[in-house]
TORKOL-4160 file (C-alpha; in steps of 0.2 Angstrom, whole numbers, padded with zeros to 4 digits, m for minus):
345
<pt num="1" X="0654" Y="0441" Z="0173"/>
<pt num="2" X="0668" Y="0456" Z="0170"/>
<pt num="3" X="0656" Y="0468" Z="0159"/>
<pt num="4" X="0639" Y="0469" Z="0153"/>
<pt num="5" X="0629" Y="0482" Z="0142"/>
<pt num="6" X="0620" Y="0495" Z="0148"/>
<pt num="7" X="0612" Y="0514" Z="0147"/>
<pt num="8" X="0621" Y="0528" Z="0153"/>
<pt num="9" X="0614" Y="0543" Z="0159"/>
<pt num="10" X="0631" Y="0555" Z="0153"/>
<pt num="11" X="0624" Y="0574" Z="0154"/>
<pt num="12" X="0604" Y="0580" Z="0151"/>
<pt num="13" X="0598" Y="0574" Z="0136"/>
<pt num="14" X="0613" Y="0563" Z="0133"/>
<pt num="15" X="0609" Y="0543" Z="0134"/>
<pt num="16" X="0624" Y="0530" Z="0128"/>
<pt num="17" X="0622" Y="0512" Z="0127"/>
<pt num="18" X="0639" Y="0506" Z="0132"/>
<pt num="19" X="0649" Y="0490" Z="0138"/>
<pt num="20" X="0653" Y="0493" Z="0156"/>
<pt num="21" X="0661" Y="0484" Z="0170"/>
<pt num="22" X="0648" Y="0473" Z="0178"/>
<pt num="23" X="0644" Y="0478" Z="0199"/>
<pt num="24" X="0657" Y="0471" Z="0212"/>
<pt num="25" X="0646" Y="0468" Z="0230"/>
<pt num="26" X="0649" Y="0472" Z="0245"/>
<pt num="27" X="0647" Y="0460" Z="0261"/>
<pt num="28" X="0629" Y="0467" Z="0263"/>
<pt num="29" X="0625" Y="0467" Z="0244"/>
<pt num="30" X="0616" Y="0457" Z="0234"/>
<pt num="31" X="0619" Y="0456" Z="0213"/>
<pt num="32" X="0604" Y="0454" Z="0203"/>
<pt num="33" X="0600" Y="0448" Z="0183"/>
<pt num="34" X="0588" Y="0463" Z="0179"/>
<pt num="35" X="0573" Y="0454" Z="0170"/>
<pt num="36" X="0563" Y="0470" Z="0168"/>
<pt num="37" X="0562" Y="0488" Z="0175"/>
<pt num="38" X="0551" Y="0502" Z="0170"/>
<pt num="39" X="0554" Y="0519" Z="0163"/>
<pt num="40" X="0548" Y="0531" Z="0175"/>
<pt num="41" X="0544" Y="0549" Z="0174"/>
<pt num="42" X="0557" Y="0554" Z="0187"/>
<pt num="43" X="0568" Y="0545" Z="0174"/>
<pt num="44" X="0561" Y="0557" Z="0161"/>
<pt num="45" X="0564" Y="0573" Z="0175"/>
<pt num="46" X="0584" Y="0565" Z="0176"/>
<pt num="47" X="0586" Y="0566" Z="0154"/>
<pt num="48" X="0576" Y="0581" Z="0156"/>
<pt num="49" X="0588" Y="0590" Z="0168"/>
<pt num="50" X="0574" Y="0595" Z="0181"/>
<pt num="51" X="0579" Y="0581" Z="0193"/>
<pt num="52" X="0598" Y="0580" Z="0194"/>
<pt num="53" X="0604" Y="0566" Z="0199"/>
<pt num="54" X="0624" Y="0558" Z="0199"/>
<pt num="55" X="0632" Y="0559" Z="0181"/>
<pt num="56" X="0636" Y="0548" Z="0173"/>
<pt num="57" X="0624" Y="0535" Z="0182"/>
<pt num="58" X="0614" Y="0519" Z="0174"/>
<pt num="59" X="0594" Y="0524" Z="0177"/>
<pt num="60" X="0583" Y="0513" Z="0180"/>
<pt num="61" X="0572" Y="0511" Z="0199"/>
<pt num="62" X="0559" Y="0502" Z="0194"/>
<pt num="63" X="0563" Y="0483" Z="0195"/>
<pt num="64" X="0564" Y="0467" Z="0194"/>
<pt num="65" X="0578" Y="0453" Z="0194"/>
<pt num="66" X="0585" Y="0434" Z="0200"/>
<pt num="67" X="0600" Y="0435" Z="0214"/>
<pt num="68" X="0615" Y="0427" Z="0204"/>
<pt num="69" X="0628" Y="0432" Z="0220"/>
<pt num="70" X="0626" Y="0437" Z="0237"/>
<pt num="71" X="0639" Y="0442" Z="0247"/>
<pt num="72" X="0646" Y="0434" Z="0263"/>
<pt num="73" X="0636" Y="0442" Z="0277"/>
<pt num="74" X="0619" Y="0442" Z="0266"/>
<pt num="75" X="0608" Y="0428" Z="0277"/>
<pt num="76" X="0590" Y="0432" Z="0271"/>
<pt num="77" X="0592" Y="0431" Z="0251"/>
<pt num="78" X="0597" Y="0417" Z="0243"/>
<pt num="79" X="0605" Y="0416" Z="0223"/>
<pt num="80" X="0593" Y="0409" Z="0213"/>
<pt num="81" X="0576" Y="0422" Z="0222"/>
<pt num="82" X="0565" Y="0432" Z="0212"/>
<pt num="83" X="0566" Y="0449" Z="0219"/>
<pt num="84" X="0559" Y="0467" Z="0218"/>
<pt num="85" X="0570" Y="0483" Z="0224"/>
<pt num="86" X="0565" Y="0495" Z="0236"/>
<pt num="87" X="0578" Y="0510" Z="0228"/>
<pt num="88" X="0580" Y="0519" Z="0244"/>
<pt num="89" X="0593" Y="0515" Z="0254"/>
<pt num="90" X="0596" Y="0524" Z="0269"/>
<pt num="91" X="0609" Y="0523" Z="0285"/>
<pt num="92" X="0598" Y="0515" Z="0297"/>
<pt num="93" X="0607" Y="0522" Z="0310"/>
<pt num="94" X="0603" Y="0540" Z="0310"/>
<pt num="95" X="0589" Y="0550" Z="0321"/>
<pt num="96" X="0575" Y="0547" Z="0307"/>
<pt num="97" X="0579" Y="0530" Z="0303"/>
<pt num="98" X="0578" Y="0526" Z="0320"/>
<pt num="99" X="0560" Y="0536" Z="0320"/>
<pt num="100" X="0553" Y="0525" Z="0304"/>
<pt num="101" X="0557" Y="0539" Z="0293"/>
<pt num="102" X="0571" Y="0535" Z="0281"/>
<pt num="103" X="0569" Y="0547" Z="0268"/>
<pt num="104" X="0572" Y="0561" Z="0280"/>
<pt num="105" X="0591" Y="0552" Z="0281"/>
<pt num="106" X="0604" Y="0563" Z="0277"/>
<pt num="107" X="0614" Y="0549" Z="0270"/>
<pt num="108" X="0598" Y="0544" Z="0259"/>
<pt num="109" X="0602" Y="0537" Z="0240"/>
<pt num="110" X="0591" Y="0532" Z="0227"/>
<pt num="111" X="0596" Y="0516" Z="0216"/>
<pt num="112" X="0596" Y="0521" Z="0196"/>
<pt num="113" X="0595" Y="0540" Z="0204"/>
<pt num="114" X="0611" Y="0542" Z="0214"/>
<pt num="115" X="0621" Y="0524" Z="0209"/>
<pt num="116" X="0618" Y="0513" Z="0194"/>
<pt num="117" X="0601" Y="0504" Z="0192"/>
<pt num="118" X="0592" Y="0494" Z="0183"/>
<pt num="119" X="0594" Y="0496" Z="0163"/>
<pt num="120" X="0609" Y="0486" Z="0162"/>
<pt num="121" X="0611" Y="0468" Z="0162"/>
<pt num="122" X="0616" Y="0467" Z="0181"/>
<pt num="123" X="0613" Y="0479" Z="0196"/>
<pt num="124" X="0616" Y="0477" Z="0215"/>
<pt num="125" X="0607" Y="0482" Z="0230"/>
<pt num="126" X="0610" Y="0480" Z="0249"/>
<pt num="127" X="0600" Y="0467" Z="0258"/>
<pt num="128" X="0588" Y="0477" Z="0268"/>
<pt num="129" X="0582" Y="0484" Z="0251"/>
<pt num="130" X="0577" Y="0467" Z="0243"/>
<pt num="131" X="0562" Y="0459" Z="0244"/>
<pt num="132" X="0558" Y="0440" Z="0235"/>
<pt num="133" X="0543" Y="0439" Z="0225"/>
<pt num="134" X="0530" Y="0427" Z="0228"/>
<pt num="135" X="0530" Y="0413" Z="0217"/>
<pt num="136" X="0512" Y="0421" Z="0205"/>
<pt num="137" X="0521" Y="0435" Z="0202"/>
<pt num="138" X="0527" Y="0437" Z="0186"/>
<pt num="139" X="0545" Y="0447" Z="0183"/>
<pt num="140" X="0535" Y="0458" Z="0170"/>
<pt num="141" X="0523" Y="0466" Z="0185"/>
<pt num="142" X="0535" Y="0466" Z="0199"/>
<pt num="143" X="0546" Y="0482" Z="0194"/>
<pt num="144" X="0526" Y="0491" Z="0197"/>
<pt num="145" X="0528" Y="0487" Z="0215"/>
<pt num="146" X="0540" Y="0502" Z="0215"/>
<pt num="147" X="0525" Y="0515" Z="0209"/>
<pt num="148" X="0509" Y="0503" Z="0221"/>
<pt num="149" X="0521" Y="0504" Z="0235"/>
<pt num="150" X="0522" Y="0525" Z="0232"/>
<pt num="151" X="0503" Y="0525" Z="0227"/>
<pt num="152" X="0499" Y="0514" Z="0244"/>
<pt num="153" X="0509" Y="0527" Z="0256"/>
<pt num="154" X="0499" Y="0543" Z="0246"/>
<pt num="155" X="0485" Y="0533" Z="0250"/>
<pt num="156" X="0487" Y="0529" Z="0269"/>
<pt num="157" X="0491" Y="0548" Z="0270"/>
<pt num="158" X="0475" Y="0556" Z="0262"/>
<pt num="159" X="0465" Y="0546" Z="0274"/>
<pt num="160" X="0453" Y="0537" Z="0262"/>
<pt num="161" X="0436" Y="0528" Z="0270"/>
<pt num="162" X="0424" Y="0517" Z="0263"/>
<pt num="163" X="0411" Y="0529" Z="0257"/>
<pt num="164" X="0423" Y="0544" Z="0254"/>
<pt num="165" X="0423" Y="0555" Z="0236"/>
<pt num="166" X="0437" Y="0556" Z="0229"/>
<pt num="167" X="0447" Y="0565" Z="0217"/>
<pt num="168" X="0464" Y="0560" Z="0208"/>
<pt num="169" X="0470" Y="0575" Z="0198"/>
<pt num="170" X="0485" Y="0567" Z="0187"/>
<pt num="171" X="0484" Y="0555" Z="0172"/>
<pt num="172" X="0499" Y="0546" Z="0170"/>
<pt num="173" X="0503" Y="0527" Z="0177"/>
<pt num="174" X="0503" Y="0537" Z="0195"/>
<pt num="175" X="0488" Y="0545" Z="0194"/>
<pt num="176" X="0477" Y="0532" Z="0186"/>
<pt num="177" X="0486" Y="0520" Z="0200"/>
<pt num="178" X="0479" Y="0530" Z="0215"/>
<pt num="179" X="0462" Y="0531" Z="0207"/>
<pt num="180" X="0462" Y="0513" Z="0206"/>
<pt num="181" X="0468" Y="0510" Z="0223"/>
<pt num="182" X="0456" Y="0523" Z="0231"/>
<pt num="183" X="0441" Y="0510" Z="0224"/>
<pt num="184" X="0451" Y="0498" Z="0232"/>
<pt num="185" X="0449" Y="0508" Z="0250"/>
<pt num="186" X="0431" Y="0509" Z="0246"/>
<pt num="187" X="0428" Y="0525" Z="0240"/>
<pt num="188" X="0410" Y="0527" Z="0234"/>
<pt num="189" X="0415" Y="0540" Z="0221"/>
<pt num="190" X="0431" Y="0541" Z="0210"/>
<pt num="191" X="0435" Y="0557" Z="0199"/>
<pt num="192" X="0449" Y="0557" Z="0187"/>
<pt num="193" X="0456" Y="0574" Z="0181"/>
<pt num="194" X="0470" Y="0575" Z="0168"/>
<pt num="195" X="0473" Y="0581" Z="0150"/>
<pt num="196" X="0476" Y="0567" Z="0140"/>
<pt num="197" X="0460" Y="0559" Z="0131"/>
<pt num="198" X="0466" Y="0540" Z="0129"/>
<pt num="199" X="0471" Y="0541" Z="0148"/>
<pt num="200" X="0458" Y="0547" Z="0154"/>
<pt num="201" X="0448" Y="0531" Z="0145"/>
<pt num="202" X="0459" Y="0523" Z="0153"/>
<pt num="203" X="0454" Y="0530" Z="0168"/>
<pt num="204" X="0436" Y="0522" Z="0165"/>
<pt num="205" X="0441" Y="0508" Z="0162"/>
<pt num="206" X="0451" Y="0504" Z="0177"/>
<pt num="207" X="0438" Y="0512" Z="0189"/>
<pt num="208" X="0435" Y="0531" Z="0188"/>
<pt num="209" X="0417" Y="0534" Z="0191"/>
<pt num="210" X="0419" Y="0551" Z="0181"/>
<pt num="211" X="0431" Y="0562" Z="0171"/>
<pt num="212" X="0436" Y="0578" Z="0169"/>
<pt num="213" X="0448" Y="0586" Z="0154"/>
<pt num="214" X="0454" Y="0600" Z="0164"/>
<pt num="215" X="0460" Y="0606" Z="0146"/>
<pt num="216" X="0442" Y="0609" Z="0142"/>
<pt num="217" X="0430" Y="0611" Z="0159"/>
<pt num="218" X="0436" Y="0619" Z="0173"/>
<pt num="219" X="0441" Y="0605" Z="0187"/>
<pt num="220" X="0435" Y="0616" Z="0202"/>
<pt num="221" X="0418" Y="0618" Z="0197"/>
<pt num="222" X="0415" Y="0602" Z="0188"/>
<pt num="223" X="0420" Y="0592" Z="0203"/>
<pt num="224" X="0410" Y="0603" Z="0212"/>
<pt num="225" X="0394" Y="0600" Z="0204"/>
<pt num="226" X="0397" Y="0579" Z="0203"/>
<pt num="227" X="0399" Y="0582" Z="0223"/>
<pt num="228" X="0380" Y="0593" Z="0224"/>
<pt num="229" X="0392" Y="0609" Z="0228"/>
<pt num="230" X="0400" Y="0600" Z="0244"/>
<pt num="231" X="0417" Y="0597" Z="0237"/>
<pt num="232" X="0426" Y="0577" Z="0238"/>
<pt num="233" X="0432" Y="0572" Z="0256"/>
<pt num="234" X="0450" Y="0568" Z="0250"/>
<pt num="235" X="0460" Y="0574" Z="0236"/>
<pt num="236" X="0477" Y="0566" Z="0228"/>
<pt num="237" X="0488" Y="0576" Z="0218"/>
<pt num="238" X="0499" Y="0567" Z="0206"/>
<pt num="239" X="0505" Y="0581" Z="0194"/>
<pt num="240" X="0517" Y="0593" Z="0205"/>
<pt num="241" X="0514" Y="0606" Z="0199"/>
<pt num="242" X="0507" Y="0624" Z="0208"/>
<pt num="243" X="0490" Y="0625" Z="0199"/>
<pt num="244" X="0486" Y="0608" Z="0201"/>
<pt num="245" X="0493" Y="0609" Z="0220"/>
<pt num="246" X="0480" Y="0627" Z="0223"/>
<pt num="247" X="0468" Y="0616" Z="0215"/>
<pt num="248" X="0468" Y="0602" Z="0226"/>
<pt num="249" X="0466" Y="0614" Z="0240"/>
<pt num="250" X="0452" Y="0626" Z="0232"/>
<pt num="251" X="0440" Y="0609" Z="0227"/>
<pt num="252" X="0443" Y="0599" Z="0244"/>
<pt num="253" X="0428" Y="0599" Z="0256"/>
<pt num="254" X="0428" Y="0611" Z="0273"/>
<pt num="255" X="0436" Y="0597" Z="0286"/>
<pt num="256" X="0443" Y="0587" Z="0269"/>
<pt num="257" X="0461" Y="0581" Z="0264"/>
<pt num="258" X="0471" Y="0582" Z="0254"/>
<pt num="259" X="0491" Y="0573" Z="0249"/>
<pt num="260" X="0501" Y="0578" Z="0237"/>
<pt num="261" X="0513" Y="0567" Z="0231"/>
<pt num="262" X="0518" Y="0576" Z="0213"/>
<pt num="263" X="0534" Y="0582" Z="0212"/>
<pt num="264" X="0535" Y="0599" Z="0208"/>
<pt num="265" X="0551" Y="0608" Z="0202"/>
<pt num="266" X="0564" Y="0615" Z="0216"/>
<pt num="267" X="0560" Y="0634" Z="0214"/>
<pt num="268" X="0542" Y="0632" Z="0215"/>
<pt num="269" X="0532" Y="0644" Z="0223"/>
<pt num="270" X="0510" Y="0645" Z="0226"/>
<pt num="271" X="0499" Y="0658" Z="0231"/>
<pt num="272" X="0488" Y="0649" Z="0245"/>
<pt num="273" X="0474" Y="0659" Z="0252"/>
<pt num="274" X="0477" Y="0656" Z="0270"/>
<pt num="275" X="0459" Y="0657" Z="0276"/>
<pt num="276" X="0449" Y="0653" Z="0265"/>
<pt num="277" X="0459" Y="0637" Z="0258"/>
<pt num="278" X="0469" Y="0632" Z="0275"/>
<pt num="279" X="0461" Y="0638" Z="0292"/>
<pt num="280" X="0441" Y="0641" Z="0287"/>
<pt num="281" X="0442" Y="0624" Z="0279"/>
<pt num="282" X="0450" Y="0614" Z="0294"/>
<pt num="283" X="0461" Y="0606" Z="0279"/>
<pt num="284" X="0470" Y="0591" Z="0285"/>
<pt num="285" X="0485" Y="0592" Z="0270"/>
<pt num="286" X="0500" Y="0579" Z="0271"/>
<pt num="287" X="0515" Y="0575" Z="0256"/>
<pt num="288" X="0520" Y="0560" Z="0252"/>
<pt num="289" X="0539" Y="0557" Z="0245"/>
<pt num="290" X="0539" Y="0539" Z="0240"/>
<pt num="291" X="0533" Y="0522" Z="0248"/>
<pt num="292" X="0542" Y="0515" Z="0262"/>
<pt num="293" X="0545" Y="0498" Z="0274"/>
<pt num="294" X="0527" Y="0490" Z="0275"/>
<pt num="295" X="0520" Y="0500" Z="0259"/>
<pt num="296" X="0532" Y="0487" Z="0248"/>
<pt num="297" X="0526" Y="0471" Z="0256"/>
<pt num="298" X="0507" Y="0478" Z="0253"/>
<pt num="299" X="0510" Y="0481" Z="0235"/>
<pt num="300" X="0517" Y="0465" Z="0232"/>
<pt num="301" X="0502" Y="0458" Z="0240"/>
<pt num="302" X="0492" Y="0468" Z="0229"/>
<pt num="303" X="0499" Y="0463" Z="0213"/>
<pt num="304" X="0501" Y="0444" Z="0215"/>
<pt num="305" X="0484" Y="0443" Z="0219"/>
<pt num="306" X="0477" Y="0452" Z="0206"/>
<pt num="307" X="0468" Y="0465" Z="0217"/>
<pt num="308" X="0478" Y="0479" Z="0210"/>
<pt num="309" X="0478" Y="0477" Z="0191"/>
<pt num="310" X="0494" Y="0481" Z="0182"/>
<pt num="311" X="0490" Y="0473" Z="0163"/>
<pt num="312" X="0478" Y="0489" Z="0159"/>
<pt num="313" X="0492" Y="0499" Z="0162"/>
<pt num="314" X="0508" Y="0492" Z="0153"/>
<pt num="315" X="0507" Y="0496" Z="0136"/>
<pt num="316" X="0526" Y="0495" Z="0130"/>
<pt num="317" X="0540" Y="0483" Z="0130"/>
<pt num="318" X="0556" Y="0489" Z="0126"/>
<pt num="319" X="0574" Y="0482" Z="0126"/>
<pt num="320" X="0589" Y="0491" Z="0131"/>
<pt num="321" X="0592" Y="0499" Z="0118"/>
<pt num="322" X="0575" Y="0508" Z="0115"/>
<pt num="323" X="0576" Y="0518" Z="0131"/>
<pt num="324" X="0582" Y="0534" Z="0124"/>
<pt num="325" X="0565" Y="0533" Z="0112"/>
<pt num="326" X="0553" Y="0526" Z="0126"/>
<pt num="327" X="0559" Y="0541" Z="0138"/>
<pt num="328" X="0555" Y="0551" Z="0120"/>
<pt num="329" X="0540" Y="0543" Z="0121"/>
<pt num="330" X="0535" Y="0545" Z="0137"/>
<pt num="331" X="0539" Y="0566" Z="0135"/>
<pt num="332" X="0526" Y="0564" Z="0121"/>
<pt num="333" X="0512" Y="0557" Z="0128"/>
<pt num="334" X="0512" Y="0548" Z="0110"/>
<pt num="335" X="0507" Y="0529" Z="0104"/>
<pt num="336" X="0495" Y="0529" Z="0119"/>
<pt num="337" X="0509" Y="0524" Z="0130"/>
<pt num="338" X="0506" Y="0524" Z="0150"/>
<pt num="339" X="0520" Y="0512" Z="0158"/>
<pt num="340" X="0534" Y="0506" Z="0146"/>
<pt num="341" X="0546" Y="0487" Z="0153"/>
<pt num="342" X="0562" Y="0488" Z="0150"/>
<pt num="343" X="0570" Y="0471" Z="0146"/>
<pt num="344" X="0592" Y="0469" Z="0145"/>
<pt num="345" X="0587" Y="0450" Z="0139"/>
């Protein structure tokens, strides 16, 4: 194929469904058929403006696809696999790659961030980054792998046990993912917070053993009556934003933790009371970028097994051409949407 159709990202607010020239791969490149590939709301942050990303680039991080060409030194990925996308691509060679930690890489890039991705008929990625689905996985849940595998790393980082409380604070598909996966760890107690009343249902529905509108009660000293005036051992924040990070640290338990893995705006700044909120408490506090190496094979052992459940959360199928109003959509908390698939086909 010499061109295929596709949405462009030209300027903020400025999508353009356009014929382009199809990828050309490298030696160490795989092409994929993109079968489906969700609209994110870092994709929302790009049109917005607040994430800037390379312009003009094809969006699109969240996928899934079959391998149509593979280039001449690929030995692990074969034409014709089912695959799933890791979109961080990294040197490998560098001080924190060699150290397990490649989105410290200086050379890092982000597939449908930094180079073209997934809402076009065809999009390539570099070997290392691909992984093959198992055969009951079905194309439509593989692009949340992307979303599980971030989810599975915040997780990990906010130290969940069996027996733990736990609050999520953050409604959309990462939120309502990590309140999911913290019943998965065994926590006893699950408290959604959020402002959006159908997702906050949703919330019950997937797992939330409470939840709290923080547009109407006050987060800090509802969470603190469900946990008899103790507080939750771990906290996930999933908004980025400075009054949801100051309360993450304000409801959190003396000796709790708490990760934050929304992303807040470059200029950001909090007021933290260092004693009260940091030391007196002994707060263990960790960030979590993105999911990383073993977090993808985890999600994808998740999904195609039916532990994690992704159906509650897809709401929306699109085609190509309906990005620019899904991302709309999405801006709008409107038509009870959560995840919205993207489909070229």
């Amino acid at each position: 194929m010499n061109s295929m159709k596709a949405v462009v990202l030209r300027d903020v607010k400025n999508y353009s469904i356009e014929t382009v020239n199809a990828p050309q791969i490298g030696a160490n490149e795989v092409l994929i058929r993109s079968k489906n590939c969700g609209i994110c709301g870092t994709d929302v942050s790009m049109y917005l403006g607040k994430y800037l990303p390379t312009k003009p680039v094809i969006p699109g991080h969240e996928v899934s696809g079959e391998v149509v060409e593979v280039g001449q030194q690929v030995r692990t990925i074969r034409v014709g696999d089912r695959v799933t996308v890791d979109e961080n691509v990294s040197c490998g060679t560098c001080y924190f790659c060699k150290h397990q930690q490649k989105l410290f890489c200086p050379d890092l890039y982000q597939i449908g961030i930094h180079s073209d991705g997934g809402f076009a008929e065809y999009f390539k990625a570099p070997e290392g980054n691909v992984f093959r689905l198992p055969d009951d996985m079905s194309y439509e849940y593989a692009p949340f792998t992307e979303t599980l595998a971030c989810v599975t790393r915040a997780v990990d980082r906010a130290g969940i046990v069996t027996g733990d409380r736990v609050v999520v604070i953050g409604d959309g598909p990462i939120g309502l993912s990590c309140m999911q996966m913290a019943k998965i760890e065994g926590a006893s107690q699950v408290i959604g917070v959020g402002i959006t009343e159908y997702r906050l249902k949703k919330a019950l529905e997937i797992g939330a053993d409470l939840v709290i509108d923080s547009s109407k009660r006050d987060p800090i000293r509802t969470v603190r009556d469900a946990t008899n005036n103790i507080g939750p051992d771990a906290v996930i924040e999933a908004v980025g934003t400075s009054p949801t990070y100051s309360q993450a640290l304000e409801m959190v338990r003396r000796g709790g933790k708490v990760a934050v893995m929304g992303v807040p705006p470059a200029t950001s700044k909090m007021e933290i009371e260092l004693f009260s909120q940091i030391f007196n408490k002994e707060l263990t506090l960790h960030a979590s970028f993105a999911g990383t190496y073993d977090t993808w094979i985890r999600a994808i052992s998740l999904i195609s097994s039916g532990r994690f459940k992704v159906g509650p959360l897809v709401t929306h199928r699109m085609s190509l051409y309906q990005v620019p109003e899904g991302v709309n959509m999405m801006m709008d908390r409107r038509d009870g949407v959560i995840k919205i698939l993207v489909s070229p086909e």
